[in-house]
C-alpha positions in Angstrom: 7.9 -67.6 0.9 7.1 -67.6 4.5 3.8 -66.1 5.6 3.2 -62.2 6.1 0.7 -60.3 8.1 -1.0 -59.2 4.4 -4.4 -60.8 4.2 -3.9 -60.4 0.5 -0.7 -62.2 0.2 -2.1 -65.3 -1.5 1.5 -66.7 -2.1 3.0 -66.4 1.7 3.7 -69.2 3.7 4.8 -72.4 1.1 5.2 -72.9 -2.8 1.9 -72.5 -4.0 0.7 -73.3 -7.8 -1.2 -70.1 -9.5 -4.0 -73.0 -10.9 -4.5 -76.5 -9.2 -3.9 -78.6 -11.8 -2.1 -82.0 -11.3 0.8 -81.0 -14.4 2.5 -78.6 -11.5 5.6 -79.7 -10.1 7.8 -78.7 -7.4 11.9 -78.7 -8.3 15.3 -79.2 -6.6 18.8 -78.8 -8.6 21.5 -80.1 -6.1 24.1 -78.5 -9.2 25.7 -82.2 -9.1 25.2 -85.7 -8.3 24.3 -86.8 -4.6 22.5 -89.4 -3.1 18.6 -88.6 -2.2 17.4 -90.6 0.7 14.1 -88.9 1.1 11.6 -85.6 2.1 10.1 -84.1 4.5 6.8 -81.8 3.5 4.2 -79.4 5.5 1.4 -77.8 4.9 1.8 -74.0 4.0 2.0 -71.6 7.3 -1.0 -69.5 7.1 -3.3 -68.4 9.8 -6.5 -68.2 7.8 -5.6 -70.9 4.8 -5.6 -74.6 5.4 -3.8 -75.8 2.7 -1.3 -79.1 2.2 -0.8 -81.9 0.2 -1.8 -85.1 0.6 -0.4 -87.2 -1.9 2.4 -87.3 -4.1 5.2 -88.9 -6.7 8.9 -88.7 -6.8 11.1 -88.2 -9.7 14.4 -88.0 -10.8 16.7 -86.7 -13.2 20.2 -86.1 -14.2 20.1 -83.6 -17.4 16.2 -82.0 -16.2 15.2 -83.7 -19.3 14.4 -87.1 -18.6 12.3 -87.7 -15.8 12.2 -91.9 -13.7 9.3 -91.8 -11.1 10.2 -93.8 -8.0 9.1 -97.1 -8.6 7.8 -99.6 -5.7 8.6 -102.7 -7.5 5.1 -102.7 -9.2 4.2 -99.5 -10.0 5.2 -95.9 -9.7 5.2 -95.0 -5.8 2.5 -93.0 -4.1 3.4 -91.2 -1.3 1.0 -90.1 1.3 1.8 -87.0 2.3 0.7 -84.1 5.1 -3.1 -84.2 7.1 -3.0 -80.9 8.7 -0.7 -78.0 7.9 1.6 -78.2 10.4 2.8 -81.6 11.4 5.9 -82.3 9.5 5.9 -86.2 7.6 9.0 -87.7 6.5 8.9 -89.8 3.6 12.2 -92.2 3.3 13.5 -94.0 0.2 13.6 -97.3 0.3 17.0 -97.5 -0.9 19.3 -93.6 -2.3 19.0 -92.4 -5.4 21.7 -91.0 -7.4 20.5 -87.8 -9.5 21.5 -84.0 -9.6 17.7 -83.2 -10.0 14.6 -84.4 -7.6 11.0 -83.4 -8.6 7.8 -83.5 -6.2 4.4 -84.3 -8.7 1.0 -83.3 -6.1 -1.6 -85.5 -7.1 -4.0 -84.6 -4.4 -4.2 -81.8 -1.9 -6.3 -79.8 0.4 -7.3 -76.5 -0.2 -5.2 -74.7 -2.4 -2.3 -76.4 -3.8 0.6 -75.6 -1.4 3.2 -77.2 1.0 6.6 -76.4 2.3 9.5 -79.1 1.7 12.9 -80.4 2.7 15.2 -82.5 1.0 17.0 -85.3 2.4 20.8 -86.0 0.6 24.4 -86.7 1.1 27.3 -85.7 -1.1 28.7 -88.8 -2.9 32.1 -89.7 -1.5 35.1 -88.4 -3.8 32.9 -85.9 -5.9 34.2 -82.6 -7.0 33.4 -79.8 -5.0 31.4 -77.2 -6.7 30.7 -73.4 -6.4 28.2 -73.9 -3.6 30.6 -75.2 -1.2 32.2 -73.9 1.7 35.4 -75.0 2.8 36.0 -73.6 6.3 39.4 -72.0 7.4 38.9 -71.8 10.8 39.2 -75.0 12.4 36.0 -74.9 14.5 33.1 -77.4 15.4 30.6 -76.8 12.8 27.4 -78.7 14.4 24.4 -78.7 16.8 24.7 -79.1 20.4 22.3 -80.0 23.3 22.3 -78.3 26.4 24.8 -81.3 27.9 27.2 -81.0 24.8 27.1 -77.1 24.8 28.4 -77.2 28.2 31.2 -79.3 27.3 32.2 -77.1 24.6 32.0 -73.9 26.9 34.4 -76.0 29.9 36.7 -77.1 26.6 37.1 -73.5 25.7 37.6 -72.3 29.3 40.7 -75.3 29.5 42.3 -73.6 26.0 42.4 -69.9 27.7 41.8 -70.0 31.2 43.6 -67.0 31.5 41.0 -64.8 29.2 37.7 -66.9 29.9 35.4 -67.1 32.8 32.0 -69.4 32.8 28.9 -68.3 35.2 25.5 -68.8 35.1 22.9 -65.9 35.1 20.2 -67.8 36.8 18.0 -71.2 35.8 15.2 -71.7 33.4 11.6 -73.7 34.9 13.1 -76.9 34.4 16.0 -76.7 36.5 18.4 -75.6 33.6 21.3 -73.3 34.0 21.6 -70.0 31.7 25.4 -70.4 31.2 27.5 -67.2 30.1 31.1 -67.4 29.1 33.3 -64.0 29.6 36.3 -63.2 27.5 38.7 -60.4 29.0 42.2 -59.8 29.6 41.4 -59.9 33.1 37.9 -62.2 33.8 36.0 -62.1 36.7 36.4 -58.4 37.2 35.1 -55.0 35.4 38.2 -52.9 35.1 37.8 -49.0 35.3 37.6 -47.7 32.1 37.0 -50.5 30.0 33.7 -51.0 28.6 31.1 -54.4 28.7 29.2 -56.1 25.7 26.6 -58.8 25.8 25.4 -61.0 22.7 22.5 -63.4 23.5 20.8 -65.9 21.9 18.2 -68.5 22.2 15.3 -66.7 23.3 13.7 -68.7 21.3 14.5 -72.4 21.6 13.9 -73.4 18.0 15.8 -70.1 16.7 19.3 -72.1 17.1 21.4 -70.2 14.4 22.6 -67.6 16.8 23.2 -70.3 20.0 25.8 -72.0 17.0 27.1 -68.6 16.1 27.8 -67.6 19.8 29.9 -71.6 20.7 31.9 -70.5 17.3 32.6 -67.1 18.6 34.2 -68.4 21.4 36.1 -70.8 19.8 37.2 -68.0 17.2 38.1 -65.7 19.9 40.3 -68.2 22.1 42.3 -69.3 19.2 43.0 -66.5 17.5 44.0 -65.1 20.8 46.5 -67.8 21.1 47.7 -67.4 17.7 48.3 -63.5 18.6 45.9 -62.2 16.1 46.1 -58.2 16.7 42.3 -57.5 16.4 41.5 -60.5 18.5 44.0 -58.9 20.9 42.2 -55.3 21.1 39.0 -57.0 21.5 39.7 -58.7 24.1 41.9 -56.7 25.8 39.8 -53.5 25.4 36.7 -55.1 26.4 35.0 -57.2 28.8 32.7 -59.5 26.1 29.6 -61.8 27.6 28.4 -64.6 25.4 25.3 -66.0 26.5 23.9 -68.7 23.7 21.0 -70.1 25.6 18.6 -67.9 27.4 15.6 -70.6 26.5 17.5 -74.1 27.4 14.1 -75.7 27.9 12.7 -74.3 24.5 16.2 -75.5 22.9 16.0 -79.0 24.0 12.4 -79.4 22.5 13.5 -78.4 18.9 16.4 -80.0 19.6 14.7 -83.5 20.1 12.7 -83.2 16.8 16.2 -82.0 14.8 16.2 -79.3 12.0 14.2 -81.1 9.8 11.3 -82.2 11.9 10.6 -79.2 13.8 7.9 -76.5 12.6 8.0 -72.8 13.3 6.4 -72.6 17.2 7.9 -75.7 18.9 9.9 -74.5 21.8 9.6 -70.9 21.3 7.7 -70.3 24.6 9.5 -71.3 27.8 8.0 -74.2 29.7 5.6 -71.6 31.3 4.3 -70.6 28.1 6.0 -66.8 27.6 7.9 -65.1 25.3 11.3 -64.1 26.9 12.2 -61.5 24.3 8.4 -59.8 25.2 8.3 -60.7 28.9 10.3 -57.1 30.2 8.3 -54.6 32.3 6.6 -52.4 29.7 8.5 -48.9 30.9 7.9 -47.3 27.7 4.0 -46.4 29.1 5.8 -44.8 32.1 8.1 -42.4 30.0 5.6 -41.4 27.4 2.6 -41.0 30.2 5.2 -38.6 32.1 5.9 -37.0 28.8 2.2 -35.7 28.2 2.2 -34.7 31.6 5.1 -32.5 31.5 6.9 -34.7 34.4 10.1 -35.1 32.3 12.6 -35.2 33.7 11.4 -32.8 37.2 9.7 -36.2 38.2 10.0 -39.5 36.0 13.8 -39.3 34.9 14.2 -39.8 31.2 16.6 -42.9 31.9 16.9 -45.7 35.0 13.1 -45.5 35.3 12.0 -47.8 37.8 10.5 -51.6 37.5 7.0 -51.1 38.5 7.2 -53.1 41.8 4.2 -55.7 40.9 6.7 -57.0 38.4 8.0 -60.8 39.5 8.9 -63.1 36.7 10.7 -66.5 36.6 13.4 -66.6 34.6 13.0 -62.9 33.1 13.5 -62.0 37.0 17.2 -63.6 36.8 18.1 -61.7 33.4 17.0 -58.4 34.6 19.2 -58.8 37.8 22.3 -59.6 35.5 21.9 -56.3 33.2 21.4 -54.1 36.7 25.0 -55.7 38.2 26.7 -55.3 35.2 27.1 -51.9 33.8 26.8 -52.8 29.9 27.5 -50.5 27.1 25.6 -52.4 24.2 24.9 -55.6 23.1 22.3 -57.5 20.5 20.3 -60.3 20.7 20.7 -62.9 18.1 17.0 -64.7 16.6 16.0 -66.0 13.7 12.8 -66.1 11.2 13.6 -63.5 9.3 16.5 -61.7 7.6 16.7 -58.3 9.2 18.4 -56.4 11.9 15.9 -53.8 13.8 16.8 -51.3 16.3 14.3 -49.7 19.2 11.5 -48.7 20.3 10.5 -51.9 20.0 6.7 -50.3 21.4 4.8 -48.5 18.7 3.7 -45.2 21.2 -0.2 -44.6 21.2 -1.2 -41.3 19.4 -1.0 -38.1 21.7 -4.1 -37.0 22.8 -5.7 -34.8 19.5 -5.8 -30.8 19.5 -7.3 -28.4 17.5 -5.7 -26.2 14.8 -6.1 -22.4 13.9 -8.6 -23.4 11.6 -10.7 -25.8 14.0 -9.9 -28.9 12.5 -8.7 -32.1 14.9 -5.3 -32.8 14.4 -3.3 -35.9 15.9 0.2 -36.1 16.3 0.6 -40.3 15.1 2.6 -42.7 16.7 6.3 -41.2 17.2 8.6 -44.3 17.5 12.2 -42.6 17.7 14.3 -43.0 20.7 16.4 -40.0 21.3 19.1 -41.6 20.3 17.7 -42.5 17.0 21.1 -41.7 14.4 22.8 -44.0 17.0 21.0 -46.7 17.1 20.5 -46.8 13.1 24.6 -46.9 13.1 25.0 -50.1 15.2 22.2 -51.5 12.9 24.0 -51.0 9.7 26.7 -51.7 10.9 26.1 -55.4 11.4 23.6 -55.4 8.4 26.4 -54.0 6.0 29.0 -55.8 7.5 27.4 -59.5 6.5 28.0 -60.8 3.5 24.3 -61.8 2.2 22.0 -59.8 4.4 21.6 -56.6 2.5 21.3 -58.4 -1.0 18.1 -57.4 -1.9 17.8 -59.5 -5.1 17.9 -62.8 -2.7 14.1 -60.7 -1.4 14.1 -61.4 2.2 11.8 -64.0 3.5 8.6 -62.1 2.5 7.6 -61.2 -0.5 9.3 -57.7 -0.5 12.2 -55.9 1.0 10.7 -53.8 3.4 14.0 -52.1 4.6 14.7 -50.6 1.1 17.8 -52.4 0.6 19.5 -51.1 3.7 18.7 -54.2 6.0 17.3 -52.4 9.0 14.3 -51.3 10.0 12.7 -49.7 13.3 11.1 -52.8 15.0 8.0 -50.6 16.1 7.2 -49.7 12.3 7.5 -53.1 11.9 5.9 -55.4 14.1 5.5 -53.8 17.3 5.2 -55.7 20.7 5.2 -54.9 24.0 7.7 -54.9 27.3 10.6 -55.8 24.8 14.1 -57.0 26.2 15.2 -54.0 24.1 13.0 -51.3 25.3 14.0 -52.5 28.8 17.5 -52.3 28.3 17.3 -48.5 26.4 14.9 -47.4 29.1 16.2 -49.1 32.3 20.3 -49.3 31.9 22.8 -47.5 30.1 22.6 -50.6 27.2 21.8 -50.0 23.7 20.7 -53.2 22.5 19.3 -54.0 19.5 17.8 -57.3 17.3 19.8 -59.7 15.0 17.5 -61.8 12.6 19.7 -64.0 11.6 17.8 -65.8 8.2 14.5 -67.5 7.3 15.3 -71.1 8.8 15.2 -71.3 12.4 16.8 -74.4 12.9 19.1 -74.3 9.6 20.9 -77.9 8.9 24.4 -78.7 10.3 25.7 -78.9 6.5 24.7 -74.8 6.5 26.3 -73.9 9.7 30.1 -73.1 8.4 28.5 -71.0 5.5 26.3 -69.0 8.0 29.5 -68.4 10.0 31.7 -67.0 7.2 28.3 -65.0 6.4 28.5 -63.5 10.0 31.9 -63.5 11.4 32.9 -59.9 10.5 29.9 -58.4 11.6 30.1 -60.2 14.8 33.5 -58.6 15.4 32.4 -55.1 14.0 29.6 -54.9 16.2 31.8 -55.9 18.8 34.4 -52.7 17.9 31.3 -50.3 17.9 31.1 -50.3 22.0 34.5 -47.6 21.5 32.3 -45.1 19.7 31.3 -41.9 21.7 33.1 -40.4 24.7 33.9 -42.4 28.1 35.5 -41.0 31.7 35.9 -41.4 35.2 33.8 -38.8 37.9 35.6 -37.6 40.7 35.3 -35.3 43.1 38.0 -32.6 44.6 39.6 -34.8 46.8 39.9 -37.8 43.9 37.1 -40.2 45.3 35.1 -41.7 42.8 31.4 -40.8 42.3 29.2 -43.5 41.4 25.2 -43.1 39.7 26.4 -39.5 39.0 24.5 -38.4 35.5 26.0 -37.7 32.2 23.7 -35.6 30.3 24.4 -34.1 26.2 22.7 -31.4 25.2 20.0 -32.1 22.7 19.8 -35.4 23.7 16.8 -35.9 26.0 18.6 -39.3 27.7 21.0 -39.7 30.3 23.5 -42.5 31.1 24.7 -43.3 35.2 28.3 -43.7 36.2 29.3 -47.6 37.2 29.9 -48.0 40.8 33.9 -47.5 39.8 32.7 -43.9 38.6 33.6 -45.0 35.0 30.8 -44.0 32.3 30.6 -45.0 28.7 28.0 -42.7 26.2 27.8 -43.9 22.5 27.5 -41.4 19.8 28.1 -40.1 16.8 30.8 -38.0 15.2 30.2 -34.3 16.3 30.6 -31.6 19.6 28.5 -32.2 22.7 28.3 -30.1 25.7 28.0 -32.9 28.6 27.1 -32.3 31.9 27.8 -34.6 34.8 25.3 -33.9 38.2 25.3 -36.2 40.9 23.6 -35.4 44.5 25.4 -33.0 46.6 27.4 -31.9 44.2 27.3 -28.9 42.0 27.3 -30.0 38.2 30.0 -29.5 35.6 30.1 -28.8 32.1 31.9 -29.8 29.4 32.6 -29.3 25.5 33.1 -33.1 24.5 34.5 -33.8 20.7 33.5 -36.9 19.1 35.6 -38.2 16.0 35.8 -40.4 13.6 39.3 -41.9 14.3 39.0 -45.4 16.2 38.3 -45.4 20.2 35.7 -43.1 22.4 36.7 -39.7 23.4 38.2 -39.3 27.0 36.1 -36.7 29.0 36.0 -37.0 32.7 34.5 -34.6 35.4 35.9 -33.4 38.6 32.4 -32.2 41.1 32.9 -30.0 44.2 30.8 -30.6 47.1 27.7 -28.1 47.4 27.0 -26.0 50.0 24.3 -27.8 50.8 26.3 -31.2 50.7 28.1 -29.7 53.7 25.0 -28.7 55.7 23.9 -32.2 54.9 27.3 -33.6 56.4 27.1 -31.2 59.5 23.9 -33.0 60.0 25.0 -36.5 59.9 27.6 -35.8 62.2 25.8 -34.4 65.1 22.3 -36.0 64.3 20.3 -33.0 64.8 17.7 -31.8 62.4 17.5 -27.9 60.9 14.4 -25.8 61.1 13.1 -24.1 58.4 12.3 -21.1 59.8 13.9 -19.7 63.1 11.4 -18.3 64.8 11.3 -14.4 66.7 10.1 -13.5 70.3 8.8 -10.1 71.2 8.1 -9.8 74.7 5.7 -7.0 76.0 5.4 -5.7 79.3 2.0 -4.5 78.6 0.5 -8.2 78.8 2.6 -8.9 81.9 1.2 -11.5 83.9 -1.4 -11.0 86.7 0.1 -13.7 89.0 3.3 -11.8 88.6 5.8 -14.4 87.1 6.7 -12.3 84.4 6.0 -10.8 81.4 3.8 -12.9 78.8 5.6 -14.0 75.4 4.1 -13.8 72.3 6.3 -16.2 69.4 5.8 -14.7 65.7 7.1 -16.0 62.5 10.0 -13.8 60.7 7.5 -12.4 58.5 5.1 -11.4 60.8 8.0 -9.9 62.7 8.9 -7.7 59.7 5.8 -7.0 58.5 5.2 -5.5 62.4 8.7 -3.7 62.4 7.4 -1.8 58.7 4.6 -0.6 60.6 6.1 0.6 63.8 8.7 2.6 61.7 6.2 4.4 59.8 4.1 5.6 62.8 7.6 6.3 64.8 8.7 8.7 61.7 5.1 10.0 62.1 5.9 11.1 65.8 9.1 12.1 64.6 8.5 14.4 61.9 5.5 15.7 64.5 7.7 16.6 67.4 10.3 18.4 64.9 7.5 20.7 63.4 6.6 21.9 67.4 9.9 22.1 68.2 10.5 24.6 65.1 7.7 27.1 66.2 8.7 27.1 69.7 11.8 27.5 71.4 10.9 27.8 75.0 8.7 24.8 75.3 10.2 21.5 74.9 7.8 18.6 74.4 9.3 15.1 75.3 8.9 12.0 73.8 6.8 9.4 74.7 9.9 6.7 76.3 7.6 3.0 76.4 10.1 0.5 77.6 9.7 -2.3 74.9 12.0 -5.3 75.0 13.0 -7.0 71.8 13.7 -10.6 72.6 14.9 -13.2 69.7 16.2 -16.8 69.6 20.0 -17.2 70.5 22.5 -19.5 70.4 26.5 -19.6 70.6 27.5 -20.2 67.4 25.7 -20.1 63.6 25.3 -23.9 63.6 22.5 -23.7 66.5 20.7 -20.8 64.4 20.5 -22.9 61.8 19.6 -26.3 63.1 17.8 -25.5 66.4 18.0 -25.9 70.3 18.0 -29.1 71.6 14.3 -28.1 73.2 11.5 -27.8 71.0 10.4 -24.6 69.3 7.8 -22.7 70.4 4.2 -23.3 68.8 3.4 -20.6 66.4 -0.1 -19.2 67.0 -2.2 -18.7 64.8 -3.5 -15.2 62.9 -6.4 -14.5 65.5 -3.9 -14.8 68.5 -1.8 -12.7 67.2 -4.9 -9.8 66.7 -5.5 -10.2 70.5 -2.2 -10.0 72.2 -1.4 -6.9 69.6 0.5 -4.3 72.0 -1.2 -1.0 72.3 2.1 0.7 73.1 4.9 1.7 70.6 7.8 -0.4 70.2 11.3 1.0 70.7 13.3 0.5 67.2 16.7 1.6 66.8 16.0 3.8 64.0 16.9 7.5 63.5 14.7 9.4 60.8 17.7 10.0 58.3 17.6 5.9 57.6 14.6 7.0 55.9 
């Protein structure tokens, strides 16, 4: 078993022997005769343990019966095995041995008595094939290729169907070596409206070379069956624009490569020259979303999707993959590694515990660490289905390569309740594009044999292709506005779901979900928003719902603004002019500028005391009819702002407004005088 994170795990990480005595034996059946030309053994992979063995014998058998030790020519033949746990010895025969059954006798060890081993045989020619084989019925190139032979293949497959395939490079790793991609569309080189992008990619870890294989045979599958007008081939391709990326890590790959499958250990070439993990190199967004959460800042402040890269962010080669998921509007995609058998889906980041509160009855509660995306029933259907989908992955009496199943026999797990990490390539892609992406463990070996490569691809073909078909699931459209133009970053937002997608810059939008009815609502800046009641089904292809946004009111004040460059004010301002404070030197009469409210709030007061007078001069007037007693006439000017049309009231002279004094002024320069206001008592 391989190792685990349990401390108490005695049996993780090699074959280990409950007692250390020398009668234990390690056992290979081959299920029929081949020819053994020698091992390889290791100590067992364990962070706290330093066991291996250091010495053993070989023997042989064809009925597990009768045993021959491999002889020297004098006496039985003493191999000297591993001195540390990790380096990797190969022992070779000095001529094959025919047998169906090899045994390894330890006859000294360090530590405990464990090791790993690997088996060195050919099939003998004209032998019987058994129930172990695989005969391949695709005629594909089942075998390992360096970085210069991978490129060949890629320019091979480009020759076949230049019509469907494109090659590009996303950027270059440390070294100098280019991160090739190969797309496969009815039209390549272009993103057509309405038809959704996937990404597979593989080799962020150089030694994890199953998926790099898988990805070269995917191609090959895709361009022949194309030709050979296969009708699903046909869909695929013509319904979606599909990026195939096998190396993201070509400096790691060429490392393990050197070594080969059976030399390499479990770390050589995972890192990139620079010594990082690519997979755990993104910008760590998740901290921004949840920090904005406990805040209250979603989504008035931090968006809940497309949050920013923090801008002290600058890394090599993680730079270059970040810049091709922002110019390429994916819909989802999976990244295809190796060392275990599993498939995980985001977060990726296990979120700290909320800050702790008190109950009714005083006692501290605290939330845990919540780990669901919001689009958490999604994501758990792409997982299964790739995990259902292959052929051995959800056979939980195979265990997987620990010593349990921890997904319960489904496959999948959340990665975060799993092994969290930090700033993962998933997390980024959720939390920074409209991708869902999610992880593809692809076994226990890393760097399987060639002899194991046809068997892994029937084991993964279909649920290549499946995963592939899941990008049509959910609803897709086109935002427009009134006069048919495109709008592109508009938001689509479903109710309930507390994350938004963007439009492409062709206005298109794609928005995976499940079965059901969504009310969707597509916003976009200077337009008023529109809703929509969206139904999801369950027949094959996404649901067409597109959005047609009328410009705002504001979106027109905006556009006044562009075209005549002049800024508005945000408050016209009011004049009133007094010829009480008329100036001594005789130019006039003084102005004193007042802000609209302080206008009204004078006007309210000047109508109460003018009703006052009023009400006076009717009670005299009632018990005397000779005498006549005339009201008080004060010449009072009310002088406001003009201009010639409303656009100048609302945006301003070309001079500069008046400065608005403050309160104190204003108590100085009060008139004593009443104001004239064209009121008449029965407005009251």
């Amino acid at each position: 078993f391989q190792s685990s994170d349990d401390e108490d795990d005695v049996y993780g990480g090699g074959w280990c022997a409950d007692s250390e005595e020398k009668e234990h034996w390690f056992q290979l059946d081959a299920h029929r005769e081949v020819e053994y030309t020698g091992v390889i053994t290791q100590g067992r992979h364990s962070e706290t343990n330093d066991d291996f063995v250091s010495s053993y014998f070989v023997a042989f058998s064809n009925d597990s019966r009768d045993w021959t030790v491999l002889h020297d020519g004098y006496a039985e033949w003493l191999f000297y095995g591993n001195v540390d746990k990790d380096t990797p010895v190969k022992a070779e025969f000095s001529h094959p041995v025919v047998a169906r059954y090899i045994r390894i006798l330890p006859q000294s060890w360090n530590g405990s008595l464990c090791l790993r081993l690997e088996v060195l045989a050919c099939p003998l020619p004209n032998s019987y094939p058994n129930e172990n084989d695989v005969t391949p019925n695709d005629d594909l190139d089942y075998r390992h290729h360096n970085y210069k032979e991978m490129r060949q293949m890629m320019k091979v497959i480009n020759e076949e169907c230049p019509n469907i395939t494109r090659i590009y490079n996303i950027g270059k790793s440390s070294q100098g070596l280019k991160m090739y991609a190969m797309e496969i569309s009815d039209n390549p080189g272009e993103h057509e409206t309405g038809e959704p992008e996937f990404r597979y990619t593989a080799g962020l870890h150089g030694n994890e070379v199953l998926g790099r294989e898988l990805l070269l045979l995917l191609m090959q599958f895709l361009c022949k069956e194309y030709n050979d007008d296969n009708p699903r081939v046909r869909r695929l391709v013509d319904g979606v624009r599909i990026h195939l990326v096998p190396s993201l890590n070509p400096d790691g790959y060429e490392l393990a490569y050197e070594m080969g499958s059976e030399m390499g250990n479990w770390a050589l070439g995972h890192w990139t020259e620079e010594g990082y993990d690519i997979f755990q190199n993104f910008p760590d967004l998740n901290s921004i979303l949840w920090g904005a959460e406990d805040r209250g800042w979603v989504p008035r402040i931090v968006p809940n999707h497309h949050i920013p890269i923090p801008e002290n962010f600058l890394n090599g080669s993680t730079k270059a993959i970040i810049a091709w998921m922002e110019r390429t509007p994916f819909v989802l995609g999976a990244n295809l590694q190796g060392g275990e058998k599993i498939v995980t889906y985001p977060f990726d980041m296990q979120r700290p515990p909320r800050a702790s509160s008190m109950d009714g009855r005083g006692v501290r509660q605290n939330e845990g660490a919540l780990r669901e995306t919001a689009d958490e029933s999604m994501f758990r259907w792409l997982a299964m289905t790739y995990a259902h989908s292959h052929l051995t992955l959800t056979e939980t009496y195979r265990s997987s390569c620990h010593t349990d199943d921890i997904t319960g026999g489904q496959g999948i797990i959340n990665h975060a309740s799993w092994k969290p990490v930090v700033g993962s390539m998933n997390d980024f892609s959720y939390l920074h594009t409209n991708c869902f992406e999610i992880s593809i463990f692809l076994g226990c070996d890393k760097f399987p044999h060639e002899s194991e490569l046809a068997q892994e691809w029937e084991n993964n073909r279909e649920a290549l292709l499946a995963f592939i078909e899941q990008v049509h699931r959910g609803i897709k459209g086109v935002v427009r506005d009134t006069e048919n133009n495109i709008i592109a970053n508009a938001t689509i937002s479903v109710e309930g779901i507390r994350h938004d997608v963007k439009t492409a810059s062709t206005g298109d939008y794609w928005r995976l979900l499940n079965p059901g009815e969504y009310r969707v609502t597509a916003r976009a800046e200077g337009y008023s928003p529109q809703t929509r009641l969206c139904m999801v089904g369950y027949e094959a292809g996404a649901t067409s719902c597109s959005f047609t946004l009328t410009k705002s009111n504001w979106a027109r004040i905006r556009q006044i603004m562009a075209q005549s460059g002049r800024k508005p004010r945000v408050l016209p301002k009011t004049v009133v002019q007094s010829p009480v404070n008329a100036g001594a030197d005789n130019k006039g009469p003084s102005t004193v500028p007042l802000t609209k409210r302080q206008w009204c709030a004078r006007q309210y007061k000047q109508a109460v005391k003018r009703m006052r007078c009023m009400r006076t001069t009717t009670m005299a007037t009632s018990t005397s009819t000779t005498t006549t007693t005339p009201l008080p006439t004060t010449t009072t000017q009310l002088i406001t702002q003009t201009s010639d049309s409303w656009y100048d009231l609302w945006f301003g002279q070309d001079s500069p407004p008046t400065a608005v004094p403050d309160e104190a002024e204003i108590q100085e320069s009060e008139p004593t005088q009443d104001y004239y206001l064209a009121y008449r008592i029965d407005d009251f």
